[in-house]
TORKOL-4160 file (C-alpha; in steps of 0.2 Angstrom, whole numbers, padded with zeros to 4 digits, m for minus):
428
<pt num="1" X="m0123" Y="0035" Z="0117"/>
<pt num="2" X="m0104" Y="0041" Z="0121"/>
<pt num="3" X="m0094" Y="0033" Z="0134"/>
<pt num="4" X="m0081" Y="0048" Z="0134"/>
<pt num="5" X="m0087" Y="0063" Z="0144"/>
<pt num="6" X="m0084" Y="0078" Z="0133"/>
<pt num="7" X="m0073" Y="0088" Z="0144"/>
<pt num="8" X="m0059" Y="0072" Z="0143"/>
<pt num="9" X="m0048" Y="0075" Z="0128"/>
<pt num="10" X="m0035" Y="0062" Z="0122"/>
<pt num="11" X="m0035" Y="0049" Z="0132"/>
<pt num="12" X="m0022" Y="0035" Z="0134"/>
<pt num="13" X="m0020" Y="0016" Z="0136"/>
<pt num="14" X="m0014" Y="0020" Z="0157"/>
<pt num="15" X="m0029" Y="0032" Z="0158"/>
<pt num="16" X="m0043" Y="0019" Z="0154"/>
<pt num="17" X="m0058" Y="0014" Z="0163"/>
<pt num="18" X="m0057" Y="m0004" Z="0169"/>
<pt num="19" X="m0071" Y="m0008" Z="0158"/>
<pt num="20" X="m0065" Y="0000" Z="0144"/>
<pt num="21" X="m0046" Y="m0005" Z="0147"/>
<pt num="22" X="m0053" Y="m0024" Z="0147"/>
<pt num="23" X="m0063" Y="m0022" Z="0130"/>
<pt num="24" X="m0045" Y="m0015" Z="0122"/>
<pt num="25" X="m0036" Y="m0029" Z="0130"/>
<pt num="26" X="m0048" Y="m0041" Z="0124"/>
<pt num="27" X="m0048" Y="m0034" Z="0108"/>
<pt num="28" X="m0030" Y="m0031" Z="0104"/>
<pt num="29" X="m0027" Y="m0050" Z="0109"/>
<pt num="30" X="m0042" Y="m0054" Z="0096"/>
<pt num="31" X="m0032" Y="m0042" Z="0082"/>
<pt num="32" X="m0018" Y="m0052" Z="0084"/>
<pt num="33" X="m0025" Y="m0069" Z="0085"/>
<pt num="34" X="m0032" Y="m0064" Z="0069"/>
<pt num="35" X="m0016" Y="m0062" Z="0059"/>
<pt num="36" X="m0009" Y="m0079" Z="0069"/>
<pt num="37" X="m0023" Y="m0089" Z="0065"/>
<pt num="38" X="m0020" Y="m0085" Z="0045"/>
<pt num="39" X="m0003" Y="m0093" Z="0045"/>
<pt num="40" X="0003" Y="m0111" Z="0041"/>
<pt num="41" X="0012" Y="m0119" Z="0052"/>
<pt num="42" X="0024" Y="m0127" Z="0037"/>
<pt num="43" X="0026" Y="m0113" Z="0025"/>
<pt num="44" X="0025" Y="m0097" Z="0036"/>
<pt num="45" X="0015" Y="m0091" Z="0022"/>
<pt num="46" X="0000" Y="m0081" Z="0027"/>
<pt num="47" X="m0020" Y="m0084" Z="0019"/>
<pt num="48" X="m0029" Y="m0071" Z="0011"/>
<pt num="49" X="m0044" Y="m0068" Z="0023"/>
<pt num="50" X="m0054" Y="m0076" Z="0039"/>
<pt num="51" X="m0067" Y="m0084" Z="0032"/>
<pt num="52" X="m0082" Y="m0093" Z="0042"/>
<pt num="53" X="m0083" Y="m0108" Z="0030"/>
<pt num="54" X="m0068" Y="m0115" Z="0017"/>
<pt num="55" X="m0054" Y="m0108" Z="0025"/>
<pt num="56" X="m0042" Y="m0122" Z="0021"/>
<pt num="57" X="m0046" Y="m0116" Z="0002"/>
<pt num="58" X="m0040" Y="m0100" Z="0004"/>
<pt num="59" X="m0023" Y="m0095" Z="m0005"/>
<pt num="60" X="m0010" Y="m0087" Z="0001"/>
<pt num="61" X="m0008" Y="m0067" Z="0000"/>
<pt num="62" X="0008" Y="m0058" Z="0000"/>
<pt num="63" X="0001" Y="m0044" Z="0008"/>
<pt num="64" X="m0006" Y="m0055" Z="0021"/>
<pt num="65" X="0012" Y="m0063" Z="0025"/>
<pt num="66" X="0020" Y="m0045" Z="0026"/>
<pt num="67" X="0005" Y="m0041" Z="0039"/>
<pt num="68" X="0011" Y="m0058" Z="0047"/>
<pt num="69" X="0031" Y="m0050" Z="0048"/>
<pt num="70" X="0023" Y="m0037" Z="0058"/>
<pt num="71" X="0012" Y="m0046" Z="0067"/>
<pt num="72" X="0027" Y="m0058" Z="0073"/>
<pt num="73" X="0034" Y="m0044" Z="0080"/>
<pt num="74" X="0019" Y="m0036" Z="0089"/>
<pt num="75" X="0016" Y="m0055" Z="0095"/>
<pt num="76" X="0035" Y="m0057" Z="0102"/>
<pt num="77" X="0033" Y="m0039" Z="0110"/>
<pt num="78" X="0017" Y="m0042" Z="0119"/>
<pt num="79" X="0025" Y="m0059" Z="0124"/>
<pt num="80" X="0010" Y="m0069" Z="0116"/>
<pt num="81" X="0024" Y="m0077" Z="0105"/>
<pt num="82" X="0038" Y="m0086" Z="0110"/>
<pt num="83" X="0043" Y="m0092" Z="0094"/>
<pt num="84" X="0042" Y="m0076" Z="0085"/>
<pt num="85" X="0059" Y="m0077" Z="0076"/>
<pt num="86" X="0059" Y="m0094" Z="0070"/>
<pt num="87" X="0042" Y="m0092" Z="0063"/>
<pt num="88" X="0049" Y="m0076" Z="0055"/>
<pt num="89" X="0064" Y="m0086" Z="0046"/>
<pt num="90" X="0053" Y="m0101" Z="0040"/>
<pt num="91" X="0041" Y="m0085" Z="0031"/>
<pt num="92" X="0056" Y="m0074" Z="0025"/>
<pt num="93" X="0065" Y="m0091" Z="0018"/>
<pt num="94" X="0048" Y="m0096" Z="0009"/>
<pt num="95" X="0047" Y="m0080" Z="m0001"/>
<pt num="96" X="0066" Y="m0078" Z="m0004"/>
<pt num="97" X="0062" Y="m0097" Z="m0013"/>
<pt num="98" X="0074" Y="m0105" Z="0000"/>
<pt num="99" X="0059" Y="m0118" Z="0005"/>
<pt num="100" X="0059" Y="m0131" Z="m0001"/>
<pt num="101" X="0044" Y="m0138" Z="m0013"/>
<pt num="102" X="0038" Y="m0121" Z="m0012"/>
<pt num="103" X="0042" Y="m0108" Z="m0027"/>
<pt num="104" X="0034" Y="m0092" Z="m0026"/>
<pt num="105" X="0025" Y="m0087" Z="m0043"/>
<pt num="106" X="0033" Y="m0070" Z="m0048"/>
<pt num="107" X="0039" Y="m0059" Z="m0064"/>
<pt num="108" X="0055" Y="m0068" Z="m0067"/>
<pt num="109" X="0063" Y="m0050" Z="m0074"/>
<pt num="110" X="0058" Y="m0041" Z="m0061"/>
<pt num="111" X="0053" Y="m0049" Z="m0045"/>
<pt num="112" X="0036" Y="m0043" Z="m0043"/>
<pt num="113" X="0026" Y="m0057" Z="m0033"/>
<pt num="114" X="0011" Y="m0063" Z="m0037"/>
<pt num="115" X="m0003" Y="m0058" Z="m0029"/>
<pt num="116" X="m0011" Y="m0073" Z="m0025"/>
<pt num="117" X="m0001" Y="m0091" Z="m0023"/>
<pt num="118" X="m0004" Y="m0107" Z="m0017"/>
<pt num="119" X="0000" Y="m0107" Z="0003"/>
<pt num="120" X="0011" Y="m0124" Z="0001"/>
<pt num="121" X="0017" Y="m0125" Z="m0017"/>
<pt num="122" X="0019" Y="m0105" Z="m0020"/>
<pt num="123" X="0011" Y="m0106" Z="m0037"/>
<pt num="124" X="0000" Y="m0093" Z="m0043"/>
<pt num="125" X="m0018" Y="m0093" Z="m0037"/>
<pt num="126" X="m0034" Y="m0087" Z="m0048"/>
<pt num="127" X="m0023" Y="m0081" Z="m0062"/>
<pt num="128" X="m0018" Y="m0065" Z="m0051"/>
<pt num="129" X="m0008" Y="m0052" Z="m0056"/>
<pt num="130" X="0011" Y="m0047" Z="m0051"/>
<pt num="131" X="0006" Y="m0034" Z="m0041"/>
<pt num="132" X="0017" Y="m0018" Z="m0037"/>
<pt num="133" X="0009" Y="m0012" Z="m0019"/>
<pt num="134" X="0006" Y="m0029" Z="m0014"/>
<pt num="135" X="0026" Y="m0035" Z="m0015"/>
<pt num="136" X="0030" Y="m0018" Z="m0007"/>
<pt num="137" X="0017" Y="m0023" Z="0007"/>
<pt num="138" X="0026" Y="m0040" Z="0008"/>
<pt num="139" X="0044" Y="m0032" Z="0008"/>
<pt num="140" X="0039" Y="m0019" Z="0022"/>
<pt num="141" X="0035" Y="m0033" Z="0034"/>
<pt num="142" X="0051" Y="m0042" Z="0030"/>
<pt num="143" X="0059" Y="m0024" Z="0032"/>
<pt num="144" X="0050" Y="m0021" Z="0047"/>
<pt num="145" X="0055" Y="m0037" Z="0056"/>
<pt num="146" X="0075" Y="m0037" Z="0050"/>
<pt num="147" X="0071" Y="m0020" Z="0063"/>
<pt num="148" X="0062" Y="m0029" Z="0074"/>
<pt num="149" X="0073" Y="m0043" Z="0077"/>
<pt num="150" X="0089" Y="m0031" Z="0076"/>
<pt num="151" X="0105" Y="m0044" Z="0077"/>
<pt num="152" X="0098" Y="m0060" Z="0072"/>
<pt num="153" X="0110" Y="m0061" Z="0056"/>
<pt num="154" X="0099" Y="m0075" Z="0047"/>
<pt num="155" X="0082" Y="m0063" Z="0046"/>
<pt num="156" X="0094" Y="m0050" Z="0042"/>
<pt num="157" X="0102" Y="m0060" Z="0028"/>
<pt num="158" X="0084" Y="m0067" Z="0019"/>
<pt num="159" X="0075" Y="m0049" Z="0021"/>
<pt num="160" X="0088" Y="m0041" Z="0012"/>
<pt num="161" X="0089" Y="m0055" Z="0001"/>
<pt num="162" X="0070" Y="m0051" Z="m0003"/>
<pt num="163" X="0072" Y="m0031" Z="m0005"/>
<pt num="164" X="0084" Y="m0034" Z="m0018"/>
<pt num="165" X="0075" Y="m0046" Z="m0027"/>
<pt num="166" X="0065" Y="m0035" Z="m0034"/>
<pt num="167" X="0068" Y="m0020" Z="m0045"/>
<pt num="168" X="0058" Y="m0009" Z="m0038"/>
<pt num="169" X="0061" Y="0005" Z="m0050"/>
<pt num="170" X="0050" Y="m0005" Z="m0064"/>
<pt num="171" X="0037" Y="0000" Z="m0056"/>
<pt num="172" X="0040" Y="0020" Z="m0059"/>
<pt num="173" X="0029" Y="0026" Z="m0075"/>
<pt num="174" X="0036" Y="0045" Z="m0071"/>
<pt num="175" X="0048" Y="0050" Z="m0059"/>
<pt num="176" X="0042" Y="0068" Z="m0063"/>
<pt num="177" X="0023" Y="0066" Z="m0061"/>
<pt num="178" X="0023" Y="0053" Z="m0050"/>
<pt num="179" X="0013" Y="0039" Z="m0057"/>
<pt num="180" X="0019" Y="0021" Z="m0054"/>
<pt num="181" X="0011" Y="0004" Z="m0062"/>
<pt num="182" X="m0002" Y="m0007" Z="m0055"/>
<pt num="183" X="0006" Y="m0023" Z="m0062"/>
<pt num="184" X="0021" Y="m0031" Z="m0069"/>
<pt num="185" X="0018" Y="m0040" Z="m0086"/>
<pt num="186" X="0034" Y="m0051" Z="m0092"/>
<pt num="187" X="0046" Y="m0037" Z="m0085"/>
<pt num="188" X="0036" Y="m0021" Z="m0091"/>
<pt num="189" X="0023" Y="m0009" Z="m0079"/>
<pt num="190" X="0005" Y="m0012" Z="m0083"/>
<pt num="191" X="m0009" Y="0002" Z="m0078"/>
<pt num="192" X="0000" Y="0016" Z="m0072"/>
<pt num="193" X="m0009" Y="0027" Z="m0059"/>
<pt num="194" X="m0008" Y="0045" Z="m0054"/>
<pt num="195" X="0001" Y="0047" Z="m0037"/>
<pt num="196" X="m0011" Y="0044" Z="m0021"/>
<pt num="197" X="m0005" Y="0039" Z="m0005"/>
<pt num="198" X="m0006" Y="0020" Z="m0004"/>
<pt num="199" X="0009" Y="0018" Z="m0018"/>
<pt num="200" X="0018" Y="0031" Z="m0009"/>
<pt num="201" X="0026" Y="0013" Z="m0003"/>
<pt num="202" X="0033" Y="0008" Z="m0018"/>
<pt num="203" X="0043" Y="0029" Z="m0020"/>
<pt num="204" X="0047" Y="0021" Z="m0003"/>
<pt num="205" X="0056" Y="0008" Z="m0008"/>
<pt num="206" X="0063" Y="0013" Z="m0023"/>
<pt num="207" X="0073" Y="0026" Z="m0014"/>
<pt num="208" X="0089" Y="0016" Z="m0017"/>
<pt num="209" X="0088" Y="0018" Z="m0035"/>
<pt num="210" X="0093" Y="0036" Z="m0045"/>
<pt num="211" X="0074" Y="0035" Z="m0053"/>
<pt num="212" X="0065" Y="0028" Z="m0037"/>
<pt num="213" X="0077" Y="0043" Z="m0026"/>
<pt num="214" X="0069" Y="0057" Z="m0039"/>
<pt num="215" X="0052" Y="0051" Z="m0036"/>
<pt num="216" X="0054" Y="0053" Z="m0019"/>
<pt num="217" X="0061" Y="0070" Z="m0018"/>
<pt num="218" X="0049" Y="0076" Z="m0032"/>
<pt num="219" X="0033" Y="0069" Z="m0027"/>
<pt num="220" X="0033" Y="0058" Z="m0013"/>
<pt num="221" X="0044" Y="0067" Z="0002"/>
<pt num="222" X="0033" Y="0075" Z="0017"/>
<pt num="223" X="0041" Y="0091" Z="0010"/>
<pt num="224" X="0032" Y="0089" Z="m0008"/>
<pt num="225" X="0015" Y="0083" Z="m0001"/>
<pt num="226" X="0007" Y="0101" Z="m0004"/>
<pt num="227" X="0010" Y="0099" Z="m0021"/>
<pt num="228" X="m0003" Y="0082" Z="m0023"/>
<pt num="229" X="m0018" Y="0088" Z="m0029"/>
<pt num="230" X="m0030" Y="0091" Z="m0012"/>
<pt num="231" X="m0049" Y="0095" Z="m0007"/>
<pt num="232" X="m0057" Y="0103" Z="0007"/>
<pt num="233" X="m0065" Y="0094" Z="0020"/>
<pt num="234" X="m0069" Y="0105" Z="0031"/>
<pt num="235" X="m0064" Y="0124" Z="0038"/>
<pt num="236" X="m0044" Y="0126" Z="0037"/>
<pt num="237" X="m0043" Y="0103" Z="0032"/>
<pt num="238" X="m0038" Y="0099" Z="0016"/>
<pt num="239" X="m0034" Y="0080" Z="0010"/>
<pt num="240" X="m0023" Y="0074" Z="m0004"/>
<pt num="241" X="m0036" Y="0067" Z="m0018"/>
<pt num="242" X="m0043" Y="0070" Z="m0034"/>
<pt num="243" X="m0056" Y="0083" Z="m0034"/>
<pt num="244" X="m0072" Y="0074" Z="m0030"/>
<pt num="245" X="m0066" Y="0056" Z="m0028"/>
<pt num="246" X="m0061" Y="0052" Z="m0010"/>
<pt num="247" X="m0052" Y="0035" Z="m0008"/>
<pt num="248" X="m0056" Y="0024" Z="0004"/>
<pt num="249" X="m0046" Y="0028" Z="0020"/>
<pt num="250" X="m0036" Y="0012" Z="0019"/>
<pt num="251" X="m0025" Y="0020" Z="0007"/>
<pt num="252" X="m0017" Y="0036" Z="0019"/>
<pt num="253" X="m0017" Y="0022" Z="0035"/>
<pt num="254" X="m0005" Y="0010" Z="0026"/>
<pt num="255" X="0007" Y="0022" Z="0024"/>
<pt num="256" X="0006" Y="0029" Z="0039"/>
<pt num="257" X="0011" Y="0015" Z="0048"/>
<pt num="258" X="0023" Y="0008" Z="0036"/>
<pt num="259" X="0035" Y="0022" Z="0028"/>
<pt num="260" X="0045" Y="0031" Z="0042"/>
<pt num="261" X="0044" Y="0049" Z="0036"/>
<pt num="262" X="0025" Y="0050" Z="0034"/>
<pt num="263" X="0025" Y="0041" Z="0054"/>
<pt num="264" X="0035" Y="0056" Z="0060"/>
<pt num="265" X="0028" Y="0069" Z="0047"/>
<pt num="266" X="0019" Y="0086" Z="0055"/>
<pt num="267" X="0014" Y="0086" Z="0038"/>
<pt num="268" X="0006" Y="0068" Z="0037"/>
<pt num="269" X="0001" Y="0067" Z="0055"/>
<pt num="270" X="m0010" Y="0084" Z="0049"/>
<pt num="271" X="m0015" Y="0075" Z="0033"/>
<pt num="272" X="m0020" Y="0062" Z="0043"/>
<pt num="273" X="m0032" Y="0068" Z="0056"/>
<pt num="274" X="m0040" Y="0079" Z="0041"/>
<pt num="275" X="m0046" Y="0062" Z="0032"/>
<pt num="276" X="m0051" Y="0055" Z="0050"/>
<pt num="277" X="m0061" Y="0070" Z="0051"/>
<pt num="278" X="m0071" Y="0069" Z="0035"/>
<pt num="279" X="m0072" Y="0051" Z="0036"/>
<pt num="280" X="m0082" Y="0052" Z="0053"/>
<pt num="281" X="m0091" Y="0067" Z="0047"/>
<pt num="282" X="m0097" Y="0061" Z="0032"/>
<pt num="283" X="m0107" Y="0046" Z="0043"/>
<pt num="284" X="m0117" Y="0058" Z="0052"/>
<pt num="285" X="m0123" Y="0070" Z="0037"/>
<pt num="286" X="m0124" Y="0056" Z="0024"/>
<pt num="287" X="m0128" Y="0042" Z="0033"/>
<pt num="288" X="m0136" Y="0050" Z="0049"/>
<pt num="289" X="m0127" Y="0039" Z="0062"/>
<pt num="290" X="m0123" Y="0041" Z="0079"/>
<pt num="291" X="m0107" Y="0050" Z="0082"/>
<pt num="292" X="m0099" Y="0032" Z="0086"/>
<pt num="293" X="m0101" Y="0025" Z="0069"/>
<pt num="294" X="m0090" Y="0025" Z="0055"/>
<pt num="295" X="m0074" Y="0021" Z="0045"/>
<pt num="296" X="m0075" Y="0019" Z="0026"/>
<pt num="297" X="m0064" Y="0003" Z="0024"/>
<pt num="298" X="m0061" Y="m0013" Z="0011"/>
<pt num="299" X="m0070" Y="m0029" Z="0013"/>
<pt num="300" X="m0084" Y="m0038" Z="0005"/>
<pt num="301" X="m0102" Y="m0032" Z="0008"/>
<pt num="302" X="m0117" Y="m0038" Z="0009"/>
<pt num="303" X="m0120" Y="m0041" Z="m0012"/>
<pt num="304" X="m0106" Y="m0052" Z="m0009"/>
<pt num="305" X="m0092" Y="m0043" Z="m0018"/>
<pt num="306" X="m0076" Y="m0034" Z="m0011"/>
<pt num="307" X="m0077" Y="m0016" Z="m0011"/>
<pt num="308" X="m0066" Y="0000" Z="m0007"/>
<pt num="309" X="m0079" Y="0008" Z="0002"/>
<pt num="310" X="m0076" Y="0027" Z="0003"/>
<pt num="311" X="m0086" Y="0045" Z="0006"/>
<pt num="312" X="m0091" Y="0044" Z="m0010"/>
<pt num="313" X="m0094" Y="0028" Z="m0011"/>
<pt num="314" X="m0103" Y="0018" Z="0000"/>
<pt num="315" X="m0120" Y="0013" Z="m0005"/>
<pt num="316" X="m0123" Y="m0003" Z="0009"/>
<pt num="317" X="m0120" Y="0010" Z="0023"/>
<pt num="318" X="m0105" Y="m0002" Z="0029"/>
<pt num="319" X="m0094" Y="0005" Z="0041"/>
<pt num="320" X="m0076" Y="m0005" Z="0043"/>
<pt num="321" X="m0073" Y="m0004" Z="0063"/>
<pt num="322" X="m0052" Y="m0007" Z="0059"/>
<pt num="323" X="m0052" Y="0012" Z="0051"/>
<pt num="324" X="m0058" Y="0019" Z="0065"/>
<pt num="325" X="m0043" Y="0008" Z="0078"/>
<pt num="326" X="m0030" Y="0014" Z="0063"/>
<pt num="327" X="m0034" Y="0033" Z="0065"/>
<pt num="328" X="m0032" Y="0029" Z="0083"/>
<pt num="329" X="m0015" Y="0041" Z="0085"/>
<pt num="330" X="m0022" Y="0056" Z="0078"/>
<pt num="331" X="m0040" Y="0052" Z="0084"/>
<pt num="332" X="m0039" Y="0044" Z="0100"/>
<pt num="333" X="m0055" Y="0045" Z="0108"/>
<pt num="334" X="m0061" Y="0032" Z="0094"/>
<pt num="335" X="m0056" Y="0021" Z="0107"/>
<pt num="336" X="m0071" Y="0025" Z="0114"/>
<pt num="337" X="m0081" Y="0025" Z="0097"/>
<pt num="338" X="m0076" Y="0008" Z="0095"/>
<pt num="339" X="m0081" Y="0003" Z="0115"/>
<pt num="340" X="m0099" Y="0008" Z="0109"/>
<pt num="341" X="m0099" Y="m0002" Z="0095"/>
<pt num="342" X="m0094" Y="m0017" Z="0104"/>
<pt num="343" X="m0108" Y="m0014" Z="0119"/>
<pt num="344" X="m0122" Y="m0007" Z="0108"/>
<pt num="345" X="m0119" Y="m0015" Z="0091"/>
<pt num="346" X="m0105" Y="m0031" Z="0092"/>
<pt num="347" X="m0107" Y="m0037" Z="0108"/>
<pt num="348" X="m0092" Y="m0051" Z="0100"/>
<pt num="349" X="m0094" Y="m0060" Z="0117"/>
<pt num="350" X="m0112" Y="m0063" Z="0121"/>
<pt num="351" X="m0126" Y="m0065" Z="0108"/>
<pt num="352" X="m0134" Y="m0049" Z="0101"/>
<pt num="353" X="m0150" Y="m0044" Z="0108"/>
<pt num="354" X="m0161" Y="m0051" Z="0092"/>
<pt num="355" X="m0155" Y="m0070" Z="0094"/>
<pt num="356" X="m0157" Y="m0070" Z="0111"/>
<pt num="357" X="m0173" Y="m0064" Z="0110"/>
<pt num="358" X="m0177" Y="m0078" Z="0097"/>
<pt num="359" X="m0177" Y="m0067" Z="0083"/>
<pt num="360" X="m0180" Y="m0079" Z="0067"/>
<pt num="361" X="m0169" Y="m0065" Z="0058"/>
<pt num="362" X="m0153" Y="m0066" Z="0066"/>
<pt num="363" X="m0142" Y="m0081" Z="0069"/>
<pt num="364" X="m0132" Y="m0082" Z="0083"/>
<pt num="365" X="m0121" Y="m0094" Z="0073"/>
<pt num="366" X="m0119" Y="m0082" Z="0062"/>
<pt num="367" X="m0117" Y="m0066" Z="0073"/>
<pt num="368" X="m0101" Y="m0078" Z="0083"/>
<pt num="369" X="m0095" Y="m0084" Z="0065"/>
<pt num="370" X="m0093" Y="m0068" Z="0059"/>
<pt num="371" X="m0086" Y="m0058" Z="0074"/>
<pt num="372" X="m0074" Y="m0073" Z="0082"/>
<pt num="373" X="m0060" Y="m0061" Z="0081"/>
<pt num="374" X="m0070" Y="m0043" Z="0088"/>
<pt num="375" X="m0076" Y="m0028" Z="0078"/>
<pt num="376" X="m0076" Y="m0034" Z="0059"/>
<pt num="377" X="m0089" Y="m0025" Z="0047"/>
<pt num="378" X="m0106" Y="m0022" Z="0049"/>
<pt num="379" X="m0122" Y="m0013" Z="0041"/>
<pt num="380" X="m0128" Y="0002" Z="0048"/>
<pt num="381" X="m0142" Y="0003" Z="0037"/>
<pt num="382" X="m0161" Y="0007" Z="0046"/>
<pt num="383" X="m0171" Y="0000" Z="0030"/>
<pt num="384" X="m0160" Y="m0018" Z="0030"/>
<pt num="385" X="m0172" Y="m0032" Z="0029"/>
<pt num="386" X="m0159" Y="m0044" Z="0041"/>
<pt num="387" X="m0146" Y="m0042" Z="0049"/>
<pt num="388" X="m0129" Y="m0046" Z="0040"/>
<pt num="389" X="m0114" Y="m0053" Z="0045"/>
<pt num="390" X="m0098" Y="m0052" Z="0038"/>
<pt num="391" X="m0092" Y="m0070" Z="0033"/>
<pt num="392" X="m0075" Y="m0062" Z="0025"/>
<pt num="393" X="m0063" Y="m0054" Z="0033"/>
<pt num="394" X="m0046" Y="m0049" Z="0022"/>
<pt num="395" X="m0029" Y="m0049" Z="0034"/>
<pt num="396" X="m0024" Y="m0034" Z="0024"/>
<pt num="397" X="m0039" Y="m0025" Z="0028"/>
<pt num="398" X="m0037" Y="m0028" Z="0046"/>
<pt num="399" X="m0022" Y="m0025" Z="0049"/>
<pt num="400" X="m0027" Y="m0006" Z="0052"/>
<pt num="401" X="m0037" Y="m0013" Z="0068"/>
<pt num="402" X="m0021" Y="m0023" Z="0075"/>
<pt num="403" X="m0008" Y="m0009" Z="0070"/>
<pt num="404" X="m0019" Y="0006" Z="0077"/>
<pt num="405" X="m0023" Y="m0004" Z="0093"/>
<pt num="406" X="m0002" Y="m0007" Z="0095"/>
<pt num="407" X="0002" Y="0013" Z="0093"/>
<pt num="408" X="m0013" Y="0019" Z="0104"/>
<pt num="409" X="m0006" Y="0008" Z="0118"/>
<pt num="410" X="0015" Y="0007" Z="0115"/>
<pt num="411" X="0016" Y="0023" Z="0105"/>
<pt num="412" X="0020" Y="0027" Z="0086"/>
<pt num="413" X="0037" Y="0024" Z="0091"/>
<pt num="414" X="0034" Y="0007" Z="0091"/>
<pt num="415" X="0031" Y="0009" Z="0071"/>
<pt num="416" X="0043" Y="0023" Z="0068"/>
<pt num="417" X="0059" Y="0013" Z="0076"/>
<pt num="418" X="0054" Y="m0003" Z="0065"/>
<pt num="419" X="0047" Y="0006" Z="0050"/>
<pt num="420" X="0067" Y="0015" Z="0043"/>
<pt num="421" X="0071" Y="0010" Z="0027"/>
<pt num="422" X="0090" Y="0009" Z="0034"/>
<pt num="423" X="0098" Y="0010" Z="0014"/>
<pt num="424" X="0117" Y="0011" Z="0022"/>
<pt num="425" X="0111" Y="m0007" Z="0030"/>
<pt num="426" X="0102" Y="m0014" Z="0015"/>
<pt num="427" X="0118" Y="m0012" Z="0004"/>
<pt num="428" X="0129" Y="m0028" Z="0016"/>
């Protein structure tokens, strides 16, 4: 099944049929509510995940509470938020330790967050690590909404306090190669990784200092991108990756939505559709799914364990519904891919086919559960025994579905306006 008719090319948010333009509307909302749902109402922090049972347990995750920065701002520009910049001061003053009762755990020599904390105290939660791409995905949203709420000196003040918290350039292994480290250990990098595009936000960030400014002009810039180590895909589309080892396709969409050059890159935008390309081509030769399916995403599967799903490797056939609304700007008829899955696979809003039907294998407690918030994960696998529902939904993860439905509708201007890392205004 396709809803697009194949002569149409690149449709747009204005151009939608009513049908379809109802599912976005209703889906979007959902995207966000998401995000807002994850938040407490007394720290401003962010939880990890939507969960179906236990979600008070969850801890905080700092990539979660930069996704709510963002998310703030979407919120206030839809005019679903009324509140938007209050809430954003009560989450920027938690993680600048301005909070009261509430002290973030983090590498005291460095600044580098932990992971995980404790969404009321800010204590460090399941002995995680201080993670490097995690505080640059925390700092981007406070970065992002200092933009945002342009002129509101007190989100200004505590996001500019945050960025220079940290010292961004101890998490550069080599400038030259381009390797930066998975974690800070008391003031020293841990696990240092060759370049791929996901830490291309931490060069980013580190522009401001000599080291971190090197790294950027010699690996990182759009300018130097051809130099990364690439594979074929396809006739005239090559990727940046190790030979044979595809990552998941989270790691070019965070990137692309959060630093500014790669969001008004040729270069990128060309990168971009290329890994768009081989991610929905690799559904119909590996997996033999209809065109509609696909998107090689994070989340946890049906073993029960979190997993970077990718091209290479993705042995529960689960495809991630959010990749395909974050390639949205360089794939746009995905909007329809995604309409499909919704009237043919998720029907979020009514009960699938098997429970109404009084199928003893599906729940319809567990089909709502899962899919409160729209088009989460979900197995395309013939041979399954059950259906399986996802009863874990990370906020980091889906943040591609709420960013991609944001730029298919307003533009990537909408991220490229609020995405500059302003270094002249970062320096008052």
């Amino acid at each position: 099944m396709c809803a697009l008719p194949a002569a149409q090319v690149r449709p747009t948010y204005a151009a939608l049929p009513q049908s379809v333009r109802e599912f976005f509307d209703d889906q979007y909302r959902r995207a966000y509510q998401l995000v807002a749902d994850a938040r407490h109402p007394v720290t401003g922090l962010y939880r990890d995940a939507y969960v179906t049972q236990g979600q008070e347990k969850l801890p905080s995750s700092i990539a979660a509470t930069g996704v709510g920065l963002i998310a703030l701002a979407i919120g206030d520009y839809e005019g679903w938020e009324s509140e938007a910049a209050d809430k954003a001061v009560l989450t920027l003053r938690a993680m600048a330790g301005e909070l009261p009762g509430l002290e973030p755990a983090k590498d005291q020599q460095t600044g580098f967050f932990a992971h995980f904390i404790d969404i009321e105290t800010g204590a460090r939660f399941w002995n995680s690590e201080n993670s490097t791409i995690d505080t640059a995905l925390l700092v981007s949203g406070a970065l992002f909404a200092r933009e945002y709420f342009r002129g509101h000196r007190e989100i200004h003040r505590l996001a500019v306090k945050l960025y220079h918290s940290v010292r961004w350039e101890a998490a550069i292994a080599s400038s030259s190669k381009g390797e930066v480290f998975l974690k800070i250990e008391q003031g020293r990098g841990v696990d240092p990784l060759a370049p791929y595009n996901e830490y291309s936000l931490l060069a980013y960030l580190a522009r401001s200092t000599s080291t971190g400014k090197r790294l950027w002009q010699q690996v990182y810039s759009p300018e130097r991108l051809h130099l990364m180590p690439q594979q074929l895909v396809g006739p005239g589309r090559s990727i940046i990756c190790e030979e044979g080892n595809i990552p998941s396709s989270f790691v070019y969409q965070f990137p692309y939505y959060l630093v500014h050059d790669y969001t008004i890159s040729p270069v990128y935008n060309t990168l971009y559709a290329n890994i768009a390309f081989a991610d929905r081509l690799s559904w119909v030769e590996c997996h033999k799914a209809p065109t509609f399916v696909w998107g090689h995403g994070a989340g946890v599967t049906p073993t029960g364990y979190y997993h970077p799903d990718s091209i290479s490797d993705n042995p529960e056939h689960i495809a991630s519904p959010y990749i395909i609304a974050g390639f949205l700007p360089v794939y746009p008829r995905g909007i329809y891919d995604l309409y499909d899955i919704y009237r043919t696979i998720i029907p979020y809003d009514k009960e699938p086919a098997a429970c109404q039907q009084g199928n003893q294998s599906g729940s319809p407690t567990g089909f709502q559960d899962a899919y409160r918030y729209g088009l989460s994960r979900f197995q395309y696998d013939p041979e399954a025994q059950s259906p399986w529902y996802p009863e874990h939904t990370s906020v980091i993860d889906w943040s591609s579905m709420l960013y991609g439905l944001t730029a298919f509708k307003h533009g990537t201007n909408f991220f490229a306006n609020h995405n500059r890392l302003n270094l002249l205004a970062l320096a008052s």
